[in-house]
Backbone as XML, in Angstrom:
<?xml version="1.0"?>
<chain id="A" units="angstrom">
  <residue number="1" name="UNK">
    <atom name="N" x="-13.698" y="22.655" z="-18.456"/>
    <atom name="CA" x="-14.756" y="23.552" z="-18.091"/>
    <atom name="C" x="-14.239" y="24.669" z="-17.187"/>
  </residue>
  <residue number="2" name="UNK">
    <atom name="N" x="-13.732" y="24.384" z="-16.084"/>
    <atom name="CA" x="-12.679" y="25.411" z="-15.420"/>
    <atom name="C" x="-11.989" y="26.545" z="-16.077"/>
  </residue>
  <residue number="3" name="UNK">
    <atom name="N" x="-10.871" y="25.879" z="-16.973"/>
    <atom name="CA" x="-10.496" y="26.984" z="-17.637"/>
    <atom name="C" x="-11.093" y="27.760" z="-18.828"/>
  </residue>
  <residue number="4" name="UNK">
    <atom name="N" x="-12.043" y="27.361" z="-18.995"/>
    <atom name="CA" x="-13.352" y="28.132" z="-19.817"/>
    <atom name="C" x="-13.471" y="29.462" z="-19.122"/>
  </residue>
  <residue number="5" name="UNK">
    <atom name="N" x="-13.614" y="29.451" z="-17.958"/>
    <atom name="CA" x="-14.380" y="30.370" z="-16.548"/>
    <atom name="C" x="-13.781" y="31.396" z="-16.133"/>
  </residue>
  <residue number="6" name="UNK">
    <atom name="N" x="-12.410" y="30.948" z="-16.379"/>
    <atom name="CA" x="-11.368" y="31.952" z="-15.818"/>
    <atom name="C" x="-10.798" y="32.610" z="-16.721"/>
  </residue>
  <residue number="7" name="UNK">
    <atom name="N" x="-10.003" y="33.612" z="-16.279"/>
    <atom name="CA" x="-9.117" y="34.194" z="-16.487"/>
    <atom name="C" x="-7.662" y="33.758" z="-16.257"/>
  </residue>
  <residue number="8" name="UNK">
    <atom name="N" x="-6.907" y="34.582" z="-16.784"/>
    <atom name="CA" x="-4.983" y="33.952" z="-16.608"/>
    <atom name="C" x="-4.558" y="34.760" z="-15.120"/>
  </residue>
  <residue number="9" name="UNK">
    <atom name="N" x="-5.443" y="35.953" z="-15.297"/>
    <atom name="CA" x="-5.006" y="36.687" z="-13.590"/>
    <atom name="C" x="-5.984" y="36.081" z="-12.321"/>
  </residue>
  <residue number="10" name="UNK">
    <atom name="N" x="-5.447" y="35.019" z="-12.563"/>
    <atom name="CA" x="-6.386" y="34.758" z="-10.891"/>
    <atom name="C" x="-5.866" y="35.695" z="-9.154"/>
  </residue>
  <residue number="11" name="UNK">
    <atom name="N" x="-6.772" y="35.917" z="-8.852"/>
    <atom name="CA" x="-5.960" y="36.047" z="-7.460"/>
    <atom name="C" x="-6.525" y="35.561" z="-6.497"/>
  </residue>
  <residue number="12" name="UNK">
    <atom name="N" x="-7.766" y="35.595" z="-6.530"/>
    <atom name="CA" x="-8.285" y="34.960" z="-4.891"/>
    <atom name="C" x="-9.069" y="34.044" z="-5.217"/>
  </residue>
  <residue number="13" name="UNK">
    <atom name="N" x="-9.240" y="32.730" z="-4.901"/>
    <atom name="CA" x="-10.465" y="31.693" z="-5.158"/>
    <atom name="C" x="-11.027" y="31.215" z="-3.801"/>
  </residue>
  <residue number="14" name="UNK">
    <atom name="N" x="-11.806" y="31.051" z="-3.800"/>
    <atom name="CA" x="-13.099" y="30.233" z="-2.793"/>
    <atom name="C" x="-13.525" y="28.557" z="-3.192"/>
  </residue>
  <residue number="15" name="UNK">
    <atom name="N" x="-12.866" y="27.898" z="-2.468"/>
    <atom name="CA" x="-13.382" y="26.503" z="-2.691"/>
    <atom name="C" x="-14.495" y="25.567" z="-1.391"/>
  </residue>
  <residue number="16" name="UNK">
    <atom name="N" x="-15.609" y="25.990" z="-2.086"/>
    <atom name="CA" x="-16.476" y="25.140" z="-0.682"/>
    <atom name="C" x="-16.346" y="23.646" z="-1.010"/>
  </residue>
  <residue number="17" name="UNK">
    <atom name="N" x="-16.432" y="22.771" z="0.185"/>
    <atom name="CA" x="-15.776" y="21.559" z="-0.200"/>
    <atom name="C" x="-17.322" y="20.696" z="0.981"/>
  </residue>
  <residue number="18" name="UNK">
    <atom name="N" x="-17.610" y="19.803" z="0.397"/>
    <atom name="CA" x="-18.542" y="18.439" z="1.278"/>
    <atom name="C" x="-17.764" y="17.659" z="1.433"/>
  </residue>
  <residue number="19" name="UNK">
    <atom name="N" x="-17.918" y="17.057" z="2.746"/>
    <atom name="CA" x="-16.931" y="16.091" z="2.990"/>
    <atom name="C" x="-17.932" y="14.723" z="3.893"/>
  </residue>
  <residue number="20" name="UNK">
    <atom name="N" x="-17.151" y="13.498" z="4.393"/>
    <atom name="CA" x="-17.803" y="12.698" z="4.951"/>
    <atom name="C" x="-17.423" y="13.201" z="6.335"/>
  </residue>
  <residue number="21" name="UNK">
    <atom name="N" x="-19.228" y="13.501" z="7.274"/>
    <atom name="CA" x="-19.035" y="14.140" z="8.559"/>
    <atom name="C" x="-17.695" y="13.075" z="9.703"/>
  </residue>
  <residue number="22" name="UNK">
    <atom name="N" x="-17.056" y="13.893" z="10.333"/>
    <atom name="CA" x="-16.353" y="13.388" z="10.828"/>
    <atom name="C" x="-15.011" y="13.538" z="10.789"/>
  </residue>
  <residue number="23" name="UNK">
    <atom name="N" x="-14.896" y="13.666" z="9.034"/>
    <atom name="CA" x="-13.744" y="14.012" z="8.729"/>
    <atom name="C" x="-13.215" y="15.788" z="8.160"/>
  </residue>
  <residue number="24" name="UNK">
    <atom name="N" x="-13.503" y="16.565" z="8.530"/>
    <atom name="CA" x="-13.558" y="17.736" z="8.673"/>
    <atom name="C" x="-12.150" y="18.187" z="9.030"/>
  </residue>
  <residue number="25" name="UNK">
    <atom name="N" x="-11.381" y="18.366" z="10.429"/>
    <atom name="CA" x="-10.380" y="18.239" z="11.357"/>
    <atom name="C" x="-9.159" y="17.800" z="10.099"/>
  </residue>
  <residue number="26" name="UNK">
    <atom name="N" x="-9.593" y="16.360" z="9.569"/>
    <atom name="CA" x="-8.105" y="15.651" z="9.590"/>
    <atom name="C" x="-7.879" y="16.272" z="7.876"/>
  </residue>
  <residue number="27" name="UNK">
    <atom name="N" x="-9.307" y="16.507" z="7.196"/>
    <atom name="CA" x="-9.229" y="17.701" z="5.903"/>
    <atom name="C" x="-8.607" y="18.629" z="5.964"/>
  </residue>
  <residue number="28" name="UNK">
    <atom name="N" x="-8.825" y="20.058" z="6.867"/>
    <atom name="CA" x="-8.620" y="20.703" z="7.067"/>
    <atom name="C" x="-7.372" y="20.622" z="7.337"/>
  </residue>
  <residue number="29" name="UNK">
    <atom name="N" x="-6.507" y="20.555" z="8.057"/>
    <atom name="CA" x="-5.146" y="19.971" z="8.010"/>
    <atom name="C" x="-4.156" y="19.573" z="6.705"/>
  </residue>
  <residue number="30" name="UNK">
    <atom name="N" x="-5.309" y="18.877" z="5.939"/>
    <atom name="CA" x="-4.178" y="18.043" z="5.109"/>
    <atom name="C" x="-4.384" y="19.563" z="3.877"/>
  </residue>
  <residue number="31" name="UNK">
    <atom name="N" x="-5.938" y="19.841" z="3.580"/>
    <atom name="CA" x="-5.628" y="21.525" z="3.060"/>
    <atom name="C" x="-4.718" y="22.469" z="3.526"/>
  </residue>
  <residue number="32" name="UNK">
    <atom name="N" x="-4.383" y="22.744" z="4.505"/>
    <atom name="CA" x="-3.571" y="23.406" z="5.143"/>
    <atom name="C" x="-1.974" y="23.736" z="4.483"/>
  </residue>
  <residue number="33" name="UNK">
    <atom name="N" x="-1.653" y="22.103" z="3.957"/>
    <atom name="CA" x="-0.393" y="21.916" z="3.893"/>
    <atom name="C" x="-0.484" y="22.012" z="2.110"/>
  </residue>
  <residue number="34" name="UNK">
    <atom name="N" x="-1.398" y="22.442" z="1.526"/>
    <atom name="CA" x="-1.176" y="22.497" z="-0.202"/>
    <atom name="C" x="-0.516" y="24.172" z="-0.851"/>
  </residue>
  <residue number="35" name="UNK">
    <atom name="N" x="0.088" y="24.336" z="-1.237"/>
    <atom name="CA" x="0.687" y="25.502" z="-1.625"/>
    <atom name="C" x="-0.328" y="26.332" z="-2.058"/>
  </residue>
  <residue number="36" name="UNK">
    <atom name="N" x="-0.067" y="27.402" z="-1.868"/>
    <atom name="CA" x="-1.540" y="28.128" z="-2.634"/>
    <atom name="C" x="-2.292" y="28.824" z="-1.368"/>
  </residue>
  <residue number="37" name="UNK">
    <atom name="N" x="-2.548" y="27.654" z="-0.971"/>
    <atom name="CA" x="-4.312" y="27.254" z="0.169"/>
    <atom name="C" x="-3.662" y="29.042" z="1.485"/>
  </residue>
  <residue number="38" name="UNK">
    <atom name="N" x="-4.274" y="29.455" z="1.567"/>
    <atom name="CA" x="-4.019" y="30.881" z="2.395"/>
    <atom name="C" x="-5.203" y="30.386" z="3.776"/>
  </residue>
  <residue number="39" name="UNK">
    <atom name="N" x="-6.038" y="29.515" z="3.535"/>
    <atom name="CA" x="-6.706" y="29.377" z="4.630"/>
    <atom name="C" x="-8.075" y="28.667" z="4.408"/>
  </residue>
  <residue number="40" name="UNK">
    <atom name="N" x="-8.055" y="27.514" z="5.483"/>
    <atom name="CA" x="-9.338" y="26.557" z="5.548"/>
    <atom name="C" x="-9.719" y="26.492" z="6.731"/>
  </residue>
  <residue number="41" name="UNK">
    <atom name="N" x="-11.264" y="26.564" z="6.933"/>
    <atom name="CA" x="-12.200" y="26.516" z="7.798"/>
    <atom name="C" x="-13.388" y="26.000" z="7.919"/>
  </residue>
  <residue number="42" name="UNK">
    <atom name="N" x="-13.500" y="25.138" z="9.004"/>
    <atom name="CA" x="-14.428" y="24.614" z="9.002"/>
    <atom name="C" x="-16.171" y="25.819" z="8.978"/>
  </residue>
  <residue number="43" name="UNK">
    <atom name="N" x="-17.222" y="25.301" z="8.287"/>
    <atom name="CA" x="-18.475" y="25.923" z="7.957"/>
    <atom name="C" x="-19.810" y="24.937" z="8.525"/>
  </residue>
  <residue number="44" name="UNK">
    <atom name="N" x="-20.601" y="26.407" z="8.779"/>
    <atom name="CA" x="-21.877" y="25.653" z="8.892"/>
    <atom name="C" x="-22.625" y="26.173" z="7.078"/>
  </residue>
  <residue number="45" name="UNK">
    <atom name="N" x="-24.190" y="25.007" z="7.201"/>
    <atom name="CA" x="-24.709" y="25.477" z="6.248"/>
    <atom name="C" x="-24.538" y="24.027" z="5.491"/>
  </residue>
  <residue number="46" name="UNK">
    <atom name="N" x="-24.979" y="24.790" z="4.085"/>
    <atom name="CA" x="-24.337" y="23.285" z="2.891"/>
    <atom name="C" x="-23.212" y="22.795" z="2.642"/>
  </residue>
  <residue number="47" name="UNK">
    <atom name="N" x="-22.187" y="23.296" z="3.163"/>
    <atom name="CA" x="-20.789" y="23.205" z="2.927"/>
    <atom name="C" x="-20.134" y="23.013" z="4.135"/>
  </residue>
  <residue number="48" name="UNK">
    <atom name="N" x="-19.093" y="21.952" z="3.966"/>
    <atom name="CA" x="-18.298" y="21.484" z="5.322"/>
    <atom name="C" x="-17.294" y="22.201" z="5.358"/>
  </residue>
  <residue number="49" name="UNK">
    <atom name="N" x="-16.489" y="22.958" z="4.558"/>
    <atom name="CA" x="-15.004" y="23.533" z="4.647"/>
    <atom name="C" x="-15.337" y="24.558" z="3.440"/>
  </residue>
  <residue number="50" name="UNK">
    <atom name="N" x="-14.248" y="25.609" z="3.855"/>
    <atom name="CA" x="-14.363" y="26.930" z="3.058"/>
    <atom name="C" x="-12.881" y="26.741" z="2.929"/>
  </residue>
  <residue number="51" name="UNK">
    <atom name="N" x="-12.211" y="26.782" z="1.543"/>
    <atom name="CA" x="-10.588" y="26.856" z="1.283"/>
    <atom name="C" x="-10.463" y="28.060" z="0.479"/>
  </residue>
  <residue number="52" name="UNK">
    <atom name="N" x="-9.787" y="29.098" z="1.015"/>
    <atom name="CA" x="-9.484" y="29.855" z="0.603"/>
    <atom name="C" x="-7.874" y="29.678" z="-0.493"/>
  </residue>
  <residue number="53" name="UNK">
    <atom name="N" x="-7.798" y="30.010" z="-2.094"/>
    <atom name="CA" x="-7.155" y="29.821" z="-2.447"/>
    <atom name="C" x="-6.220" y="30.916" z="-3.651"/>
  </residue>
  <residue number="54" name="UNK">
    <atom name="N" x="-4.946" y="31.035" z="-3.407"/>
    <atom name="CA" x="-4.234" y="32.481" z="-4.091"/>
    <atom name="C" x="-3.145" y="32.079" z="-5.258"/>
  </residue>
  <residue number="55" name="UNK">
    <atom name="N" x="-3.645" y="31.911" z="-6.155"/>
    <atom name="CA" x="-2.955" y="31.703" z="-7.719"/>
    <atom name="C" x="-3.253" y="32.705" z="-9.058"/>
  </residue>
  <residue number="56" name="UNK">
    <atom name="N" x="-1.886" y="31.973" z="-9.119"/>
    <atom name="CA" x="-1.674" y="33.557" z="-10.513"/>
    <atom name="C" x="-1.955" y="32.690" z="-11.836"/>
  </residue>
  <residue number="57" name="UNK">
    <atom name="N" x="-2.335" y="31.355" z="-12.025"/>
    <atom name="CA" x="-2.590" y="31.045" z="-13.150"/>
    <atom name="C" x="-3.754" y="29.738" z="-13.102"/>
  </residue>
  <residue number="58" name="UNK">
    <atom name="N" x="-4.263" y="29.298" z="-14.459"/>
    <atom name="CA" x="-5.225" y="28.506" z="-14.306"/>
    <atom name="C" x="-4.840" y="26.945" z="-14.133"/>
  </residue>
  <residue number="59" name="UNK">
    <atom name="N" x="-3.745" y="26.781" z="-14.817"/>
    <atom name="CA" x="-3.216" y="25.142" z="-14.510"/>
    <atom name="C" x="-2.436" y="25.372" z="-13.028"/>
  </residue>
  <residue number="60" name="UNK">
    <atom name="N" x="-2.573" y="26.478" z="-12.234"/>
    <atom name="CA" x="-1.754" y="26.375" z="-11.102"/>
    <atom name="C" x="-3.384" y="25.550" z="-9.924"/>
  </residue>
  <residue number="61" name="UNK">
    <atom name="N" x="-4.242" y="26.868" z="-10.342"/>
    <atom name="CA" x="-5.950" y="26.107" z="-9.384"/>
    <atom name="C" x="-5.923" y="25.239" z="-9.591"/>
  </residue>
  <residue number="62" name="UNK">
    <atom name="N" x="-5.906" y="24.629" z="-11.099"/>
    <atom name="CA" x="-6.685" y="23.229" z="-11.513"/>
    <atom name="C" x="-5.902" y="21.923" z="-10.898"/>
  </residue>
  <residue number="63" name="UNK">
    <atom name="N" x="-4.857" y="22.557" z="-10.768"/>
    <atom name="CA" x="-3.695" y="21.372" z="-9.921"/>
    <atom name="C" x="-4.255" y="21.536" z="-8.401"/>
  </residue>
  <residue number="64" name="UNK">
    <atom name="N" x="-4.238" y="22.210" z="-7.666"/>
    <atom name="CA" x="-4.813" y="22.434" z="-6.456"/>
    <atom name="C" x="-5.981" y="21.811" z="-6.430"/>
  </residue>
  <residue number="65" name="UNK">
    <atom name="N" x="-7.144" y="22.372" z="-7.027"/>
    <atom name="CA" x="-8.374" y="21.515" z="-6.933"/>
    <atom name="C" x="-8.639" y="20.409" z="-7.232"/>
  </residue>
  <residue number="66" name="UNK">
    <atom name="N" x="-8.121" y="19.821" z="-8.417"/>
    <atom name="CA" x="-8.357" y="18.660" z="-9.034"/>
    <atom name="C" x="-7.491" y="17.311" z="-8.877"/>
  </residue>
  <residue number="67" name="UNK">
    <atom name="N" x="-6.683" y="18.061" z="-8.627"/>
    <atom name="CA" x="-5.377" y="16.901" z="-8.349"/>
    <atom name="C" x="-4.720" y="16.862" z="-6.910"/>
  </residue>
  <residue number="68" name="UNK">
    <atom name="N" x="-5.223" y="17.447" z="-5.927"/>
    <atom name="CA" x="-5.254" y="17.365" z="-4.451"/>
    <atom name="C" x="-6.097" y="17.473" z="-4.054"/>
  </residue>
  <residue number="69" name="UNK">
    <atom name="N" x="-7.074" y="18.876" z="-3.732"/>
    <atom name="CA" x="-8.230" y="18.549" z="-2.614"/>
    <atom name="C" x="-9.263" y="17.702" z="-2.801"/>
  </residue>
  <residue number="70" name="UNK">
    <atom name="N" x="-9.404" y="17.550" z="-4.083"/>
    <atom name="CA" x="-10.564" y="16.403" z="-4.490"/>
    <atom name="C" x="-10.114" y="14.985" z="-4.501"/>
  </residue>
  <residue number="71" name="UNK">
    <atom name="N" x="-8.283" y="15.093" z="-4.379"/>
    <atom name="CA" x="-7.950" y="13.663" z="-3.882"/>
    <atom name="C" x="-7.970" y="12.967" z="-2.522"/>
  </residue>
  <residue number="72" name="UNK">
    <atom name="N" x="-8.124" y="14.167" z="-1.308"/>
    <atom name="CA" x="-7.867" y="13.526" z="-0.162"/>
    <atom name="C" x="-8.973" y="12.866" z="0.161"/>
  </residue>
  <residue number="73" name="UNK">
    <atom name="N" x="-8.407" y="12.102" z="0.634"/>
    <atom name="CA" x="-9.778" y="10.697" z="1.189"/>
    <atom name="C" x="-11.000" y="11.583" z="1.943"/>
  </residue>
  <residue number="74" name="UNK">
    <atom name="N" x="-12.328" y="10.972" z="1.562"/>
    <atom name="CA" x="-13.667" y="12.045" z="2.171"/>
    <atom name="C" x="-14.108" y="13.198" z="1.631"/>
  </residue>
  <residue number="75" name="UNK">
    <atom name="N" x="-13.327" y="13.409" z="0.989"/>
    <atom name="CA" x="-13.851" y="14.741" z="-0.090"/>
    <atom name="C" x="-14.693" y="14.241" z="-0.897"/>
  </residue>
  <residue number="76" name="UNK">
    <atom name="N" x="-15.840" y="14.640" z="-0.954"/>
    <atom name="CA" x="-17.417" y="14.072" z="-1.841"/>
    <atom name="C" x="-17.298" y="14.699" z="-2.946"/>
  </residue>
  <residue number="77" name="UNK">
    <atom name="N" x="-17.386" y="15.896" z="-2.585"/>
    <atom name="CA" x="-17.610" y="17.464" z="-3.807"/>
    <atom name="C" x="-16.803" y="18.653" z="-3.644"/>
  </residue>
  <residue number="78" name="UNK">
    <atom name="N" x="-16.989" y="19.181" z="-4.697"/>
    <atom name="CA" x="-16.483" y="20.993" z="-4.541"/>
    <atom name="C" x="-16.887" y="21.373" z="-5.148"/>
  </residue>
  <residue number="79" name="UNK">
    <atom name="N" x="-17.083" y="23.073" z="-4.915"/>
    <atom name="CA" x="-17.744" y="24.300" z="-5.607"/>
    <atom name="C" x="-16.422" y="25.232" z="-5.830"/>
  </residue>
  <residue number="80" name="UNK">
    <atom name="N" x="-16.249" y="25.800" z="-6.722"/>
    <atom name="CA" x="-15.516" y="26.765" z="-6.978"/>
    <atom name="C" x="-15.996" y="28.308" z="-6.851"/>
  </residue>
  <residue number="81" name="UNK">
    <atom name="N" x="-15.799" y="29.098" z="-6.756"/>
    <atom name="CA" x="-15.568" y="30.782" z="-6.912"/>
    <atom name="C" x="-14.432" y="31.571" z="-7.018"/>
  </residue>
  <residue number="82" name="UNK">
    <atom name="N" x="-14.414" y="31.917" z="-7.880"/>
    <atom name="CA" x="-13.546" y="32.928" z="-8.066"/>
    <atom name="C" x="-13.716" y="34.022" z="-7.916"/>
  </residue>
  <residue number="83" name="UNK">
    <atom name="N" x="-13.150" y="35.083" z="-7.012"/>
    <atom name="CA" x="-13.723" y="36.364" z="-7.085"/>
    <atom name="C" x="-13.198" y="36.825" z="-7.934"/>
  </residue>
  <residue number="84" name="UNK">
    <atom name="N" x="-14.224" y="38.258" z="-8.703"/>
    <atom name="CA" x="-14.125" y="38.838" z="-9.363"/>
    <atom name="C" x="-13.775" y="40.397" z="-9.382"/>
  </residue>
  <residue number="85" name="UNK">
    <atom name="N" x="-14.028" y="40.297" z="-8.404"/>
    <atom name="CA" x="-13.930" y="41.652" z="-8.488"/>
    <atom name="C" x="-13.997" y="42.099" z="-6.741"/>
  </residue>
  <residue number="86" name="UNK">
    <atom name="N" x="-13.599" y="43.551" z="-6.301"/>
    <atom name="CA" x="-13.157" y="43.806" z="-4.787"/>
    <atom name="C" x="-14.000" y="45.498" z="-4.472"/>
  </residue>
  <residue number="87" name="UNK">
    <atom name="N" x="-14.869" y="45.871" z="-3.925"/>
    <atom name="CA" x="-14.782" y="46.526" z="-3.700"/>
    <atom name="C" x="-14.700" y="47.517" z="-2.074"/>
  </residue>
</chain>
């Protein structure tokens, strides 16, 4: 479904992430250290963490999202965005 969505030129993605409260800190951190990841922050609102993410292809995100941040322990959910466009 992902790579349905995209494009092959990715450049900037937005990953809002829910997590189990508490564990926010030791997330954020372990995002920190994934290649790609340009920057995570903790959020108020519906979303516990904002991961900012910079890839040039679609099996490069889908490895990032799917096969790390949604693996670290406490990660409930994620939302994706991709921006589209800059003005």
């Amino acid at each position: 479904m992902l790579q349905a969505q995209l494009s092959k030129d990715i450049e900037t993605t937005c990953v809002m992430i829910n997590c189990e409260s508490g564990s926010e800190g030791r997330i954020i951190d372990e995002i920190k250290e994934i290649a790609g990841v340009k920057e995570a922050v903790r959020t108020t609102g519906p979303y516990d963490i904002l991961a900012i993410i910079e890839s040039n292809t679609v099996e490069s995100l889908k490895e990032i999202i799917e096969n790390r941040i949604r693996k670290i322990p406490n990660v409930n959910a994620t939302t994706t965005l991709v921006i589209a466009s800059r003005f």
